[in-house]
N, C-alpha and C positions, 0 to 999 in steps of 0.2 A: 476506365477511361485512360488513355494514353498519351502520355503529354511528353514531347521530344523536348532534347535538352537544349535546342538553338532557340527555343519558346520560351521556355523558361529563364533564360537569360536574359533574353527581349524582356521579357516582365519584370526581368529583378532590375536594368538598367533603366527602363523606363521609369519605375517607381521609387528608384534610389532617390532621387532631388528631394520629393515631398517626405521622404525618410528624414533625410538630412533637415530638413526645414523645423519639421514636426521633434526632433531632439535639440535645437540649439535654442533657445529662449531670443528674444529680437532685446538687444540692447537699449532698455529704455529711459536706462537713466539720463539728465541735464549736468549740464555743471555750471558753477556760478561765474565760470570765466565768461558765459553768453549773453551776459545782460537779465538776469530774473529777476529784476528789480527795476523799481524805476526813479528818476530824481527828485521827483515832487513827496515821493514815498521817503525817501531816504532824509529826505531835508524834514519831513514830519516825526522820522524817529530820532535826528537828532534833538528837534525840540521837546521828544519825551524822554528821550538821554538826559537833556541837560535838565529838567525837572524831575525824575525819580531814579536817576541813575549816578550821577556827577557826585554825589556825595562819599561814593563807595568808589567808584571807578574813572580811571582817566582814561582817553582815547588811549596812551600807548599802552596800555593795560591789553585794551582787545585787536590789537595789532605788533603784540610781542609775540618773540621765539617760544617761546611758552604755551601760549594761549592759539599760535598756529599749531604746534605740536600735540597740542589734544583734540584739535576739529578738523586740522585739515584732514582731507580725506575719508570723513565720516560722509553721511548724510544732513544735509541742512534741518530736516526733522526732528534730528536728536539733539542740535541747537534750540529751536526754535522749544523745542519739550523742555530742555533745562531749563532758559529764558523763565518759560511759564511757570515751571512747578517750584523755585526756587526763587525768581527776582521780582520784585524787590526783596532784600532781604526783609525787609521789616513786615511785609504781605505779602508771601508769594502770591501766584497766579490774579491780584487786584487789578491787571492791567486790562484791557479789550486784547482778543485775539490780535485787531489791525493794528494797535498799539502796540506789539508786541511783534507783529510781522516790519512793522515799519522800523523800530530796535533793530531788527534782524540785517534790514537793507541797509543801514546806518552802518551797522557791523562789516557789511560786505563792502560799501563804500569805502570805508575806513584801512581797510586792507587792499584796496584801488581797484576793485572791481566794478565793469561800465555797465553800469545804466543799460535799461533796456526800455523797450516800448509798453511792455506789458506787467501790473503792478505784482509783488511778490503773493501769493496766497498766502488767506488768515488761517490755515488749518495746519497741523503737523504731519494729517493723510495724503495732505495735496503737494507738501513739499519733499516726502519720501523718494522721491525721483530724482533730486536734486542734490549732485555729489560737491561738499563746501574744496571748491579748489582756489589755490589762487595763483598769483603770473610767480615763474620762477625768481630768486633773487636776482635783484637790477632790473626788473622790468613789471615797472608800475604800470596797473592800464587805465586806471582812475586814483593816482594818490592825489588824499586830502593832507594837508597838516596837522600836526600833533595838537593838542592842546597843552596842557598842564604836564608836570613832568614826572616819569613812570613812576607809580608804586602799584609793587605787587601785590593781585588780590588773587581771588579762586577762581576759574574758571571752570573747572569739573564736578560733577556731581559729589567725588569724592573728597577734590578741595574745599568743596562748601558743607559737606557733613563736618572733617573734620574742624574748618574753622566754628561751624555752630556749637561743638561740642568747645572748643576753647573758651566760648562765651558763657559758655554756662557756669 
């Protein structure tokens, strides 16, 4: 069979597109700057903030230089996993999923991220999509007020291994 080379060209520019489609993966991730939470959610994780959280942590705790510097830019998943596998410190994972999603919106609150219409997911599957950003400095898009005034606790897996081992 004989296939001229103005045909074959046809065929390779014709099929480049679906090439092109079929190599770049579709952008699927969120980020929390679009509302993944919502305010009735957020106002319920602070009331579980302020009963199994407040003893160890203040708001400026999860709204320091610090504590941005370990998440932003993660996945909201890998929060939400620490959350569970590590707090309270006195029981990890004793919370409910939604209790612990609703922490979550609290947290994202808390560093001035708006509300949305639709509530945050109770899984760490369903929020893997969802990159933790927040508004550049000077530009609050939901700031709450502090509460109490800052002491530093752990925020990372590895600040709370080694503070647990200090305890011992």
């Amino acid at each position: 069979m004989r296939v001229s080379v103005s045909s074959l060209l046809v065929a390779l520019v014709a099929g480049a597109p679906l090439l092109g489609a079929q190599s770049t993966p579709p952008d699927s991730s969120r980020s929390t700057l679009n509302g993944v939470f919502t305010e009735e959610q957020a106002a319920k994780g602070k009331d579980v903030f302020l009963g199994h959280c407040q003893s160890c942590h203040t708001n400026a705790d999860l709204t320091s230089a610090d504590f941005r510097a370990d998440w932003v830019g993660k996945m909201l998943s890998d929060f939400f996993s620490f959350l569970k596998e590590t707090m309270p410190e006195s029981e990890p994972g004793a919370l409910s999923n939604e209790q612990y999603a609703a922490v979550t919106a609290y947290v994202l609150q808390l560093n001035g991220l708006p509300a949305g219409a639709v509530p945050l997911a109770t899984s760490a599957d369903s929020l893997a999509t969802i990159k933790f950003e927040v508004a550049p400095a000077g530009l609050a898009l939901n700031r709450q007020p502090f509460g109490r005034a800052a002491r530093v606790r752990f925020h990372t897996p590895a600040r709370a291994a080694l503070h647990r081992d200090e305890r011992r």
